[in-house]
ROPA-195271 format. One record per residue (C-alpha): x, z, y; residue in one letter. Coordinates in steps of 0.02 Angstrom, whole numbers, plus 50000, padded with zeros to 5 digits. Layout:
XZYa...
***
This chain:
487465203249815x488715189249833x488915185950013x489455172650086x490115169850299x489395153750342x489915150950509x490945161750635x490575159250826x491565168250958x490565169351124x491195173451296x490745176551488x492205168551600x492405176551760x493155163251860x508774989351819x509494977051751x508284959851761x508044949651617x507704934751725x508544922051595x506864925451450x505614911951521x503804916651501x502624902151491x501064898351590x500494886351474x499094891551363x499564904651195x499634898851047x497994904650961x497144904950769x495244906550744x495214917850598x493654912150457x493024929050495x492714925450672x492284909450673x490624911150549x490274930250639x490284920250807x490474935050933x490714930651096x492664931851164x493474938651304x493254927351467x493564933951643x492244939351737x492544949551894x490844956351906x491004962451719x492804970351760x491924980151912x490324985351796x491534993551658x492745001051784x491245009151863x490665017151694x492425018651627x492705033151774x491045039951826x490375039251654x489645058351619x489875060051431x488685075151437x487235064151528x487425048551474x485995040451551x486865044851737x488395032751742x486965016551730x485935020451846x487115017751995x487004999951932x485524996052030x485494980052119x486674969951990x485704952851938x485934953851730x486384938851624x486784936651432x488484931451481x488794947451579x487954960451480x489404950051340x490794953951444x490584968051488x490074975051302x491774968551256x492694974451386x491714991751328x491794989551158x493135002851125x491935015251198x490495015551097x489665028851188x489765019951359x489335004451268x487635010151188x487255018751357x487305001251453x486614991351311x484945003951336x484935002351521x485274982851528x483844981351408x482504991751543x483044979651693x481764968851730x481724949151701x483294954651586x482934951651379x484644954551252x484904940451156x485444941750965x487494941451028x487324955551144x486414964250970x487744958750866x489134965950989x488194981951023x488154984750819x490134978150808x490484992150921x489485004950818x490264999850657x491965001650712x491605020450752x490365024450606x488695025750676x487885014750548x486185023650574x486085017150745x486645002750723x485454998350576x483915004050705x484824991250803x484504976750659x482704983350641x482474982650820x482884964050822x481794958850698x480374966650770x480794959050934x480764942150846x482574939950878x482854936550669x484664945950642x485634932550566x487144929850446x488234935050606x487334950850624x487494955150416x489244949350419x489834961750579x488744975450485x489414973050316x491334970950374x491204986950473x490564998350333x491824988750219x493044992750344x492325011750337x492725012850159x490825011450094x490894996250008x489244999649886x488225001050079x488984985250122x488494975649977x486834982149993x486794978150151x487234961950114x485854961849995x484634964950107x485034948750229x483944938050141x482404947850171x482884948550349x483554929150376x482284923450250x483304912650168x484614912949989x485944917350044x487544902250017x489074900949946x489894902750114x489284920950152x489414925549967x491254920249995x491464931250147x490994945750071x492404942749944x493584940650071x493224953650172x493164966550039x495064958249979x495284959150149x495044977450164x496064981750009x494454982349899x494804968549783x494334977549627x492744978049699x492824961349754x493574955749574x491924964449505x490634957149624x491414939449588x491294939649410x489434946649409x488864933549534x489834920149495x488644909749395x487474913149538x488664902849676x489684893749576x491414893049590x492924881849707x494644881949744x494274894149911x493484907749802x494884907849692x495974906549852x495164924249917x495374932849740x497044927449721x497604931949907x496814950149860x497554954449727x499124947949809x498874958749944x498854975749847x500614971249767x499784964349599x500294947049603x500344944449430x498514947549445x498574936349579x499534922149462x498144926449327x496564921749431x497854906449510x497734901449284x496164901249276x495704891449409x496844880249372x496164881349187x494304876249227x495224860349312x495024867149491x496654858949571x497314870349695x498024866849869x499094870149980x498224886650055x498144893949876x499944889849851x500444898150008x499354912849977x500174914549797x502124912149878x501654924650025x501214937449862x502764933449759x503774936049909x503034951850000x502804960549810x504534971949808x505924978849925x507264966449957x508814979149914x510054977849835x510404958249857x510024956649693x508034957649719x508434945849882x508994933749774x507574934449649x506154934849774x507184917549844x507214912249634x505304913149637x505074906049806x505794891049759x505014889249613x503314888449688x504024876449801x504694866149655x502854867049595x501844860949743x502974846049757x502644841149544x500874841449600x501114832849758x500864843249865x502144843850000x502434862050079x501994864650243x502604875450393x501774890350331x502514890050165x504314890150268x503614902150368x503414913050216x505184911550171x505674914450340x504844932250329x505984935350169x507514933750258x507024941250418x506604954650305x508374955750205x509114956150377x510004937950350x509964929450553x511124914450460x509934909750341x508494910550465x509224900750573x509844888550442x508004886850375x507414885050557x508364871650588x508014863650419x506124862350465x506474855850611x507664841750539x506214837850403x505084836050557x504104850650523x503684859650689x503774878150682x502384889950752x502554904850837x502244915750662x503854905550611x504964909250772x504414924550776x505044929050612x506814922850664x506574932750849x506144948550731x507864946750624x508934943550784x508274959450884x508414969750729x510204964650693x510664969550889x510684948650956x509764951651073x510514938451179x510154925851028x508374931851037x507994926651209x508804910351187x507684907051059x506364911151163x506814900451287x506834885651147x504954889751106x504094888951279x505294872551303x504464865651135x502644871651204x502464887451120x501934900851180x502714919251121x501404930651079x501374951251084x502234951250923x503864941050987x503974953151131x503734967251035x505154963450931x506074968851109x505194981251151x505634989350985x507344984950970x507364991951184x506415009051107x508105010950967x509285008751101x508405018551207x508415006551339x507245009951472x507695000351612x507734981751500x506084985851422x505264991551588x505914973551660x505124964951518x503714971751517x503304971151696x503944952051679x502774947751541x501274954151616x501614946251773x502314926351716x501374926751556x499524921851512x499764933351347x499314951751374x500164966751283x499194971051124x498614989751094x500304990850983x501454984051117x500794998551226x500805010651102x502645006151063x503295007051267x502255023351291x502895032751143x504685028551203x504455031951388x503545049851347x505125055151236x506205048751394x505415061251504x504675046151611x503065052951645x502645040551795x503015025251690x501855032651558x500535031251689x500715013451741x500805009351564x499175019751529x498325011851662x498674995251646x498204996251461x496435003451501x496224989051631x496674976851498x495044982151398x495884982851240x496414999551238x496915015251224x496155016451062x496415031450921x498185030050878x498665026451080x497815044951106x498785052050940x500415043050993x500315052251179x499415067751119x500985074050999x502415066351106x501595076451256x501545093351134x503355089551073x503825090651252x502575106051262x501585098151404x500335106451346x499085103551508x499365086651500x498975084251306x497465095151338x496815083051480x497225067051360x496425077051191x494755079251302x494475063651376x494865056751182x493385064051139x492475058851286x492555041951248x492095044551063x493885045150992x493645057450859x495625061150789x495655060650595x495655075250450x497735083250481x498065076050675x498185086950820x497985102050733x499195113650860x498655130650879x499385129551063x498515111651084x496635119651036x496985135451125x497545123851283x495805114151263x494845129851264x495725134451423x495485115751518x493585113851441x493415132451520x493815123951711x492115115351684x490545118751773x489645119751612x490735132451546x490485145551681x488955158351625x489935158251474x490375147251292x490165144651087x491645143650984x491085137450808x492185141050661x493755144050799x494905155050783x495115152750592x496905163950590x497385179250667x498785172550772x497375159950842x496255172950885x497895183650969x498255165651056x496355164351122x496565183351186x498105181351269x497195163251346x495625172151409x496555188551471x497455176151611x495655170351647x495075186651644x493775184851505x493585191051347x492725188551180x491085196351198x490335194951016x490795186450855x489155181650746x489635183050543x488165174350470x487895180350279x486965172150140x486835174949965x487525163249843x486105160149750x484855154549924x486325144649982x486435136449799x484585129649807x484845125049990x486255112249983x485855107449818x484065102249849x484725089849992x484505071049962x484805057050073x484355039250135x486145032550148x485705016750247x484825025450384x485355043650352x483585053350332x483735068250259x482545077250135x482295092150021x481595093949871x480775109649928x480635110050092x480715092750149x480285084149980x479835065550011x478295058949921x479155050749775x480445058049698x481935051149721x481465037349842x481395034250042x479725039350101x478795021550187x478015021250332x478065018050502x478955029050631x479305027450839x481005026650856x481165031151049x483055024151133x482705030551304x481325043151389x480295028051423x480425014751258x480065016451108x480045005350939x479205004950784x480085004150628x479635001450442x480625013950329x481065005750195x480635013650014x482605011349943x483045024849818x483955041449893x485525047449828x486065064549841x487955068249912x489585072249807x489865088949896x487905093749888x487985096149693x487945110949612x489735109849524x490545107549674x489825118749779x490155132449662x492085126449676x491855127649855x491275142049853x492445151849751x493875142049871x492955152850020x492865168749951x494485168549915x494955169150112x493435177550157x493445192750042x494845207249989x495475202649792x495495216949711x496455225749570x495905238149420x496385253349456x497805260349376x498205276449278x498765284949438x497605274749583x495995285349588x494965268949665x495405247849655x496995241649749x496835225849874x498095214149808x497745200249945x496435197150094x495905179650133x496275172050300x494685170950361x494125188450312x495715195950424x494965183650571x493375195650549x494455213150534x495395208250679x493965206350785x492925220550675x494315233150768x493755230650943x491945233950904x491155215350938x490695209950760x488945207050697x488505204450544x486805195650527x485885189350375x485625169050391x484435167450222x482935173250334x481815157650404x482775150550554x481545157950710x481895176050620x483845170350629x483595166650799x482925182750866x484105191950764x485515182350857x484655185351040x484495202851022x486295204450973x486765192751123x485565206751236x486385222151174x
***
């Protein structure tokens, strides 16, 4: 009988300067765009509110990610509002977990009802970290509240699972609006779904979805804008120049906008080395300029900004200053995006002193640097290793300036104050970013995670890795993968109460030199391994298993066409189901009766791919025997299989058969657990 190890667990009992005071930072207010995107999604911004900074400082640090219905209910006593429950869901909303747990508790508080923005920020949040299935109970829950989700809340939805890679979901999401708004859906939204998918990198999908629905909407210069920025943005702006044809073919005239979009494409499509390509990209440039102006339309400052970008690019401070100063003489007013540009060229080619002069000229001309202009110091600081200039800044800026680091200008100082060794800047910097609300996200706990393990602070990157997932940070497939970092988590999440009549490791160790690692870890503790589990199965029950799973993608129900099989075949049972989001409330919710779809890895081709790839490290490969062996030869032994030999040696594997019914499994594992 083929056998197959599905899982192994390893169980145990533990037993125990110099100031830069000549950059001026202005108090006047930043220079700000409203993207399209956030304009017709109208979520609520970011607005101080004291009482909403105290509310998500209080959950931020007594939150109890293993009860997460504690942390709110020392909240007692706070009178609720829509605009509070709004701040402080943003100022939460990189903390989905916290979030969701004060988005249930705001909702029990009497005289308190959400209204659809708090909904729509609540299901922003989700999206961003993948938990579509709540935040689709989330949608149903509004419209049987008679809150009516709107375009807003299908918008946020459909961006975040574009945004997730599941672009098929989101256009059926977005299919679905109309039953939910009860109304055909317009030209508008139909052109925000194009754009976000180009948005996203997804513009053959968006290329395909266009030309099916087309007749549908209609056509205009902004939908041929969106196709032609797309394909643009994936390098392909000949593609980009095609779709630019035909619009100008079915005598759509384009503007300005579309000629920008079209330069910004030409210009950003190759590497500017040698000077030969330079001087191309410039060739082409000008040609579209040339262009504009034999239609009559004049170019405007952020078709120079383009061409700014070029040289800043190429590394040519002359020429960006020569076009700077050309705009200005034509009495075209540059923005930040275009000073920027020339601030980004300066620092990079080590004038730094330039740099801040021109800094000077922008707040003098009422503009207002943003993160990215300081961040071209901060980065040029980082090269030169500066610590003492980019401290100074940084402590300047946050102080004089009414523009806050972004996530990346934190990410950028504490990268290069970890490698410095300067652990108690690291923790300002930390700090200060969490207080901000907009951070640390994913890539801040990467960033610190692996500079803390190149400096082998190993205690420290444990603490960091732990409270990353904590907070719902999960890292991605390849990151964080130290065998000294996962050994170092077992030995911090051992320090917890929870952890002290003994722990599960699932599918950990998966070498030998983890498993001698995790010895060596729990010997110091004085604990041990007490029992690895090696769950068998044949082939063939495993086989009908996995392949008889199907699932409701929207909403994630699972079913089996044996043992769960839903009443159609093929389709989403419907009916109506509580759906209970705290001990107390419940909803009722209609599942729908959409077709189910059965996953790539749940077929039967691929699992038998799979499953050759794991008996390979879980079995011995052996040999025929040869004229002089007298029985086969083990050529090779997978990985896996000399995790179980290793631990087969000291007496504490069992070997238990998982294709029984599951409360069989069960007693078989208690009575090994007893013995």
């Amino acid at each position: 009988m083929a056998s197959t190890m599905a899982r192994i667990f390893s169980l145990s009992r533990s037993t125990t300067t110099t100031p830069i005071s000549h950059i001026s930072l202005s108090k006047t207010r930043p220079f700000s765009t409203t993207t399209t995107t956030t304009h017709q999604l109208n979520l609520p911004s970011l607005h101080p509110s004291p009482d909403a900074d105290q509310i998500s400082q209080l959950l931020l640090h007594h939150h109890n990610p293993y009860h997460p219905t504690e942390s709110p209910l020392q909240l007692t006593g706070i009178l609720l509002s829509p605009h509070l429950v709004h701040q402080t869901l943003i100022r939460l909303r990189n903390v989905s977990k916290i979030a969701l747990s004060f988005f249930h508790w705001a909702k029990s508080q009497p005289g308190y009802r959400h209204d659809p923005a708090s909904y729509n920020l609540m299901i922003d949040a989700l999206g961003k970290v993948r938990q579509f299935d709540v935040a689709w109970q989330l949608v149903i829950e509004m419209d049987n509240l008679k809150l009516k989700p709107s375009f807003a809340t299908f918008g946020i939805l459909t961006r975040r699972l574009i945004s997730a890679g599941l672009t098929r979901q989101a256009i059926r999401a977005f299919d679905d609006m109309e039953s939910f708004v009860e109304k055909e859906t317009s030209r508008d939204e139909f052109r925000f779904l194009l754009d976000t998918l180009c948005k996203y990198g997804y513009v053959k999908v968006a290329t395909e979805v266009f030309n099916e629905r087309k007749s549908r909407f209609g056509v205009d210069v902004k939908m041929y804008t969106v196709l032609v920025y797309g394909w643009c943005k994936i390098n392909r702006p000949k593609m980009g120049e095609k779709f630019f044809r035909e619009m100008v073919d079915r005598g759509i005239e384009p503007n300005v906008v579309t000629y920008n979009v079209l330069l910004d494409g030409i210009c950003r499509k190759s590497s500017l080395h040698p000077e030969e390509r330079f001087e191309r990209t410039i060739r082409d440039a000008e040609k579209v300029f040339d262009e504009m102006r034999e239609r009559g339309i004049e170019p405007d400052v952020t078709s120079y900004s383009i061409v700014l970008h070029v040289y800043s690019r190429a590394h040519k401070p002359e020429l960006c200053l020569d076009k700077l100063k050309m705009m200005k003489s034509r009495g075209i007013c540059p923005t930040v995006v275009s000073y920027t540009s020339v601030v980004k060229c300066l620092c990079s080619c080590g004038r730094i002193e330039d740099a801040e002069e021109l800094v000077n000229e922008m707040v003098g001309n009422g503009v207002s640097p943003t993160a990215a202009t300081y961040n071209c110091f901060f980065k040029e600081y980082r090269g030169r290793k500066d610590a003492d200039r980019a401290l100074n800044l940084y402590r300047k800026m946050r102080q004089e300036s009414q523009q806050l680091p972004s996530v990346y200008t934190y990410n950028i100082l504490v990268g290069m104050f970890v490698k410095l060794d300067r652990m108690e800047i690291v923790k300002e910097i930390w700090d200060d970013m969490k207080a901000s609300g907009g951070g640390p996200d994913l890539d801040s706990y990467t960033l610190l995670i692996h500079s803390l393990c190149e400096k082998k602070k190993w205690k420290e990157a444990c603490q960091f890795f732990v409270e990353m997932i904590e907070r719902g940070l999960l890292p991605q497939k390849g990151e964080l993968v130290s065998d000294d970092l996962v050994v170092g988590i077992i030995d911090e999440a051992l320090k917890k109460p929870s952890c002290q009549k003994g722990f599960i490791l699932d599918g950990f160790p998966r070498t030998v030199a983890q498993a001698q690692k995790l010895d060596e870890m729990l010997e110091k503790r004085g604990a041990k391994v007490d029992k690895v589990l090696n769950f068998a199965i044949d082939d063939a029950v495993l086989e009908e298993r996995i392949t008889g799973r199907w699932i409701h993608p929207t909403s994630g129900r699972t079913y089996h066409t044996k043992f769960a099989p839903p009443k159609v075949p093929g389709v989403d049972d419907v009916r109506s189901v509580n759906v209970y989001l705290s001990f107390f409330v419940h909803i009722t919710v209609k599942v729908t009766g959409e077709p189910l779809i059965q996953r790539k890895d749940d077929t039967a081709a691929v699992l038998k791919s799979r499953l050759e790839a794991f008996h390979k490290q879980t079995e011995p490969i052996a040999l025929a025997p040869s004229d002089k062996d007298t029985e086969p030869r083990v050529l090779d032994i997978g990985i896996v299989a000399l995790v179980i030999d290793y631990y087969a040696k000291k007496s504490i594997v069992a070997n238990l058969p998982a294709e029984k019914p599951p409360k069989e499994v069960t007693t078989e594992v208690q009575k090994v657990l007893l013995s």
